[in-house]
C-alpha positions in Angstrom: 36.0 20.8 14.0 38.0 22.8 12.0 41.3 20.1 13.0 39.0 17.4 11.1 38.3 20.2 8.3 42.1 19.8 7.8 43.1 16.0 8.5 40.6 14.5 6.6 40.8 16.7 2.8 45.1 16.4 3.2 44.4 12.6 3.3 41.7 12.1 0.6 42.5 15.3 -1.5 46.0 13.4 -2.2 45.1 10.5 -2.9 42.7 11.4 -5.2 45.3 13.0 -7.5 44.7 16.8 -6.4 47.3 19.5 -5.7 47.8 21.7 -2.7 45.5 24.3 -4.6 42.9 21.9 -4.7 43.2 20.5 -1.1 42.5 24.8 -0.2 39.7 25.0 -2.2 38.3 22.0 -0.9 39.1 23.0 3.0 37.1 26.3 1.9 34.3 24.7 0.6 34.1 22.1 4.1 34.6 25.5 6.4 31.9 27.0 4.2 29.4 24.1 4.4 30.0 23.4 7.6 29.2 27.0 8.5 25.5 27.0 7.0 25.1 23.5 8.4 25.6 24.7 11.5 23.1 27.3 11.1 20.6 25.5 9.9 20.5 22.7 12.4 20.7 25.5 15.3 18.1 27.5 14.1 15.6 24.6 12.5 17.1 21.6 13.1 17.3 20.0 16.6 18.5 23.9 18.0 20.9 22.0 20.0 24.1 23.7 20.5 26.1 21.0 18.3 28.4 22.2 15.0 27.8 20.5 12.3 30.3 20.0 9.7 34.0 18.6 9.2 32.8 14.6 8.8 32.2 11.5 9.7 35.5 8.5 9.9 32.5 6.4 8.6 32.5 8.2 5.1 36.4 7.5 4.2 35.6 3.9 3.9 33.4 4.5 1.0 35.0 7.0 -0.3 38.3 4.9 -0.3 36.3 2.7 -2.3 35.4 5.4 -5.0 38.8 6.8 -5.1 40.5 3.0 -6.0 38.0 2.1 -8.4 39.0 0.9 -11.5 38.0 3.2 -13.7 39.1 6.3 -12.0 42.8 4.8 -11.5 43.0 3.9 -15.1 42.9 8.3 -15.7 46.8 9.0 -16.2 46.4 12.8 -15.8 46.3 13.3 -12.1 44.2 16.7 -12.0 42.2 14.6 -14.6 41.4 11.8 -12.3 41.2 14.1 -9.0 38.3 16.4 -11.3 36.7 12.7 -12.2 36.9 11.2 -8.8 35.4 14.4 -6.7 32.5 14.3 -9.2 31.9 10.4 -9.0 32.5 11.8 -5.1 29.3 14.2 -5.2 27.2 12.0 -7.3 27.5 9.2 -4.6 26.8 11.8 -1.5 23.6 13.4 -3.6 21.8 10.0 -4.0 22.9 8.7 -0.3 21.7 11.9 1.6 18.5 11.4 0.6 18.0 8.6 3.1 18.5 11.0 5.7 15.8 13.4 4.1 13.4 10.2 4.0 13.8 9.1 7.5 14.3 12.7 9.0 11.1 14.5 7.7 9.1 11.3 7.7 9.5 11.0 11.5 10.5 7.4 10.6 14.1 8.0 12.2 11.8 9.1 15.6 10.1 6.1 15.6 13.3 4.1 16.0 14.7 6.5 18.5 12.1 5.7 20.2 13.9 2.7 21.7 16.7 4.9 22.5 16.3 4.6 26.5 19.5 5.4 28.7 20.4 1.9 29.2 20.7 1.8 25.3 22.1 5.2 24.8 25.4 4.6 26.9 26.9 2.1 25.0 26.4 4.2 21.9 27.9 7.2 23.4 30.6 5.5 25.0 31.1 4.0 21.3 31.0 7.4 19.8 33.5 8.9 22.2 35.9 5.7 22.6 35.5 4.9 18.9 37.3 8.1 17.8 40.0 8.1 19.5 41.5 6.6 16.4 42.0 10.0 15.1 43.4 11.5 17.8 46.5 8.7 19.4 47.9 7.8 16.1 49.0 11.3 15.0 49.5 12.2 18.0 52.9 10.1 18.3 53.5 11.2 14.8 54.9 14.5 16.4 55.3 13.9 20.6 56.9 17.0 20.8 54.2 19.4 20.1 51.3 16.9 20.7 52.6 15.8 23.7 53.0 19.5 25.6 49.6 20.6 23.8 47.9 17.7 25.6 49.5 18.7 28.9 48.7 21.9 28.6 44.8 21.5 28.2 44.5 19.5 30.9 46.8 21.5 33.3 45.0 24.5 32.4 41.3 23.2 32.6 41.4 20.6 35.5 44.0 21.9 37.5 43.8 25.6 37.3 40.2 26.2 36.6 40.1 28.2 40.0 42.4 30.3 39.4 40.7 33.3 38.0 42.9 36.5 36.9 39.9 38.5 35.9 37.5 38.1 39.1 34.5 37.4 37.2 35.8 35.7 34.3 36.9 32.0 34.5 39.3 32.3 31.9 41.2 28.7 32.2 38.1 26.8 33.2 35.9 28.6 29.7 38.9 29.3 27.2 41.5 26.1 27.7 41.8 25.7 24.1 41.7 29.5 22.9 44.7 30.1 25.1 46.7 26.7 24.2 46.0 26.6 20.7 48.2 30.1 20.1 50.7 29.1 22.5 51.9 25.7 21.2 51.4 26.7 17.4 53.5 29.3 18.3 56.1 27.1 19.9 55.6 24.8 16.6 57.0 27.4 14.6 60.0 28.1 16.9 60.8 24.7 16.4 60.4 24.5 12.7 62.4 28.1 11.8 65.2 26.5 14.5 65.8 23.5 11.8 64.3 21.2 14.3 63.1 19.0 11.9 65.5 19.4 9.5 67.0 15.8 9.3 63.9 13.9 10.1 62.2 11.3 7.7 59.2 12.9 5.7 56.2 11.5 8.4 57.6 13.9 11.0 58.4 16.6 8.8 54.9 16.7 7.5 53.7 16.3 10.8 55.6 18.9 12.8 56.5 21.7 10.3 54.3 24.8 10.1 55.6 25.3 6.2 55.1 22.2 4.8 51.5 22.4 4.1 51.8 25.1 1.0 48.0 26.5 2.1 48.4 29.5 2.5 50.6 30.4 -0.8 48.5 28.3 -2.9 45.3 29.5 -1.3 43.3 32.8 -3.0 42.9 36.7 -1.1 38.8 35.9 -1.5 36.9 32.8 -3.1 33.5 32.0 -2.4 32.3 28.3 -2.7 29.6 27.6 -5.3 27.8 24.6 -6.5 29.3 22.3 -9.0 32.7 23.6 -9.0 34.3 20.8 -10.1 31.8 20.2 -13.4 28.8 18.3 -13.1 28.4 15.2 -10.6 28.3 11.7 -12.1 26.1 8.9 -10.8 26.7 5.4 -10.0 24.8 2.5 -8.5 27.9 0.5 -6.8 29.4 4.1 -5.2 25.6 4.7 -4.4 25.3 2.4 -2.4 28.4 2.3 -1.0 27.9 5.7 0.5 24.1 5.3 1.5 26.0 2.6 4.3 27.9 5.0 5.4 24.8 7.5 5.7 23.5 5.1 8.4 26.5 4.3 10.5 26.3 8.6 10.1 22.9 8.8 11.6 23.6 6.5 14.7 26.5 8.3 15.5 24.8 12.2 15.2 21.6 10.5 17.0 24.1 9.6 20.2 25.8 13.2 20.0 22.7 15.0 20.1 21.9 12.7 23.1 25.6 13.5 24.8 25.0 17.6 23.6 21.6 17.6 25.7 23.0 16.2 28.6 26.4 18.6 28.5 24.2 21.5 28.2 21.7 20.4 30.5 18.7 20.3 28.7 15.7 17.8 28.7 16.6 14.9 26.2 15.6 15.2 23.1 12.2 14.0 22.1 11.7 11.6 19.0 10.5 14.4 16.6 13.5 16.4 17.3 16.0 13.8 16.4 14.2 13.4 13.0 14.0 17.0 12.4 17.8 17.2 13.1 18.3 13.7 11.2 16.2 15.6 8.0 17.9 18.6 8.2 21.4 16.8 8.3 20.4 15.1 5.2 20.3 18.5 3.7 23.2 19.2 5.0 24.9 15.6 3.5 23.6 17.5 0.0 25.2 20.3 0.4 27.9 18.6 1.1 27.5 16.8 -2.8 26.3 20.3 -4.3 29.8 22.1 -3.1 32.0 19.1 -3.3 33.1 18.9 0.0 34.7 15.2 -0.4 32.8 13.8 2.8 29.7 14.3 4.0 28.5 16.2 7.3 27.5 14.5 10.4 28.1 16.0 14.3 30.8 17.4 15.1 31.7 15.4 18.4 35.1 17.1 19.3 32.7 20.0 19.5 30.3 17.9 22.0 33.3 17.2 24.1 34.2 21.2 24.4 30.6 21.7 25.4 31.5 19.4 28.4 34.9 21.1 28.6 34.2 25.2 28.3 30.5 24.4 30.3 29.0 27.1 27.6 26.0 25.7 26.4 24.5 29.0 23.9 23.4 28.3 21.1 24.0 32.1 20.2 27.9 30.8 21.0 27.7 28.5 18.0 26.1 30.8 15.8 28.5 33.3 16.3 30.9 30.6 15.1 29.1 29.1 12.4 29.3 32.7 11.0 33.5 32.6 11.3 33.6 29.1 9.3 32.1 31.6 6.8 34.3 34.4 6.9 37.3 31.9 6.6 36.0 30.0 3.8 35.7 33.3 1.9 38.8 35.1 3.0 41.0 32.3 1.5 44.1 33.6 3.2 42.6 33.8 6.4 40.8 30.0 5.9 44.4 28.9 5.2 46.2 30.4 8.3 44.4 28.6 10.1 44.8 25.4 8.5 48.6 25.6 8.8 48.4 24.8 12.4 50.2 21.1 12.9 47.9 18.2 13.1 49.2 16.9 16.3 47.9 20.0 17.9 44.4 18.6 17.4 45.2 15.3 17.9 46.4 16.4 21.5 42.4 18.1 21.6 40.7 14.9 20.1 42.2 12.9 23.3 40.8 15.1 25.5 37.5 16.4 23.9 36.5 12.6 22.7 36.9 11.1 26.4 35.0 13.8 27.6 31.9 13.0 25.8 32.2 9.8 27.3 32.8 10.7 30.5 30.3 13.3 31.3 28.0 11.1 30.0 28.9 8.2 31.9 28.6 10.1 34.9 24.9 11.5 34.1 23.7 8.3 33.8 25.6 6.7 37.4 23.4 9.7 38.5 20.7 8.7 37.2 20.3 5.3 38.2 21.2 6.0 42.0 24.5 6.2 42.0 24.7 2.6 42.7 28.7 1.4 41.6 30.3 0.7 45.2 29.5 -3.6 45.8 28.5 -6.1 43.2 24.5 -6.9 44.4 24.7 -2.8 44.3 25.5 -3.0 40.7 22.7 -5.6 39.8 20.8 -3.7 41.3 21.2 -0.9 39.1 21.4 -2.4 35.9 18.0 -4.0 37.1 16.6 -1.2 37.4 17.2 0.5 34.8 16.0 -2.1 32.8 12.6 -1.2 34.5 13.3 2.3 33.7 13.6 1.9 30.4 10.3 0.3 29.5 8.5 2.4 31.9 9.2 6.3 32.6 12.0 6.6 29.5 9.1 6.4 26.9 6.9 9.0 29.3 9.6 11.7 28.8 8.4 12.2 25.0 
């Protein structure tokens, strides 16, 4: 999550007209957020281990809408425009989440998910998983050289050498693939970039591989703490309304089939339907924090997060907690927050590969085991999906 609290504000942040001091306080507002988010929807919300926070791909299509609208791009000044466009940003993300609040806490959302049966979940998982791989290929062959071993590693480490236990009662490479990687490769990273590796490469790569390009953690404060409306008051619009109320949908689909992939990685009972609209509700209050603190995107599920559930096999919700309160910390510690943003992006790139095909996957393979395992001849096949067609109008709806 915290590789999509990075990725996402350096590409909007910039392109709204903002400096590297602004993209730092925006990344500490997002890790801040994202950290009360979390609590909230593990403590009241669906209590699923799941982090919320970081945001959805679906919001940067509206939001690329506000940024190039006409009357933003005619502001010369470019703080000017970047303090105009965040506000136009938070106005837009007040009026949208407030779908979510409706259909969360007026168990609408729970009738629809209702219809949610297993046959009808797997597509939308696999979409969710497959879907996202967008942000995770592309930037990873901006930089092959870090992404590349980083994605090598994790897998080596967590597939092939989960056994292999150095502590006798601690599974270290099976649990903590991505603790241990993460240091090592950032590390190699820097080697690379104090050695002048990158020294004669175009601009994409450099911002890409270097581990001093970014300007976080000089521009970034010793302590800041987020508060409401720091960018001046929000303004309001019908058209960037709108705009981000689609957005809000396509946000709720998506959280709705990572709750369903969290429940099955952690192995607990599916959800029932008043739980995804207490989660749903609560996410919309989530969505107006996100407007309140001017985080530049709204919250949804964070699914790289589902994926490491999947990955690590820890399913605590103390676990995420006890995370939720480091986004926190960071946020506040601004020097802290910004270490961490330095690392590369290909790094999680490399993680997005892995953790996105996992949701997928371990999903897949809890439904084949659900519907008898039947995927060796073609008649077994029809048989299967004929059967869970019965399944799905008959004991699915019994569950709730």
């Amino acid at each position: 999550m915290l590789g999509t609290s990075v990725m996402i504000p350096s590409w909007i942040v910039h392109a709204m007209g903002g400096s590297d001091g602004d993209k730092a306080r925006v990344i500490q507002a997002l890790l801040f957020v994202a950290g009360i988010n979390t609590l909230l929807q593990t403590l009241f919300g669906t209590r699923l281990p799941t982090v919320v926070g970081g945001g959805s791909s679906a919001y940067i299509y509206p939001i690329a809408y506000i940024i190039t609208d006409s009357s933003l791009q005619q502001i010369s000044d470019s703080h000017e425009r970047f303090i105009q466009t965040m506000r136009a940003i938070q106005g837009a993300l007040i009026v949208a989440s407030s779908i979510q609040i409706i259909l969360g806490y007026s168990q609408v959302w729970g009738l629809f998910s209702r219809f949610f049966s297993p046959l009808g979940m797997a597509p939308v998982v696999g979409l969710v998983g497959l879907g996202l791989f967008q942000r995770g290929f592309p930037v990873l062959g901006d930089c092959v050289e870090i992404g590349i071993p980083m994605l090598l590693l994790v897998i080596g480490l967590s597939q092939y050498l989960k056994h292999v236990r150095p502590f006798r009662d601690i599974p270290i490479f099976e649990r903590f693939p991505v603790l241990i990687c993460v240091p090592f490769v950032w590390i190699y990273a820097v080697i690379l970039t104090a050695g002048g590796a990158y020294r004669h490469k175009s601009d994409i790569t450099q911002h890409s591989c270097r581990t001093d390009r970014a300007n976080l953690i000089s521009t970034a404060p010793w302590f800041m703490f987020p508060y409401p409306f720091q960018w001046g008051p929000p303004t309001f619009s019908a058209g960037h309304s709108f705009a981000m109320m689609s957005a809000v949908i396509v946000s709720m689909v998506e959280s709705t089939g990572a709750y369903m992939a969290a429940s099955r990685l952690a192995i607990a009972t599916p959800p029932p339907a008043y739980v995804l609209s207490r989660g749903i509700g609560w996410q919309g209050i989530g969505v107006l924090l996100d407007g309140l603190y001017g985080t530049v995107i709204g919250s949804t599920v964070s699914v790289e997060n589902v994926g490491l559930l999947g990955l690590t096999r820890v399913g605590s919700r103390r676990v995420v907690q006890i995370s939720a309160g480091f986004m926190i910390f960071f946020s506040i510690l601004g020097k802290f927050g910004a270490v961490f943003a330095s690392i590369p992006f290909p790094i999680f790139a490399a993680l997005y590969c892995i953790l996105f095909g996992l949701v997928v996957h371990k999903h897949e393979l809890h439904e084949k085991s659900y519907y008898h395992r039947a995927h060796t001849f073609p008649w077994n096949i029809c048989s299967s999906i004929f059967q869970s067609i019965l399944d799905s109008f008959t004991t699915w709806p019994c569950s709730y």
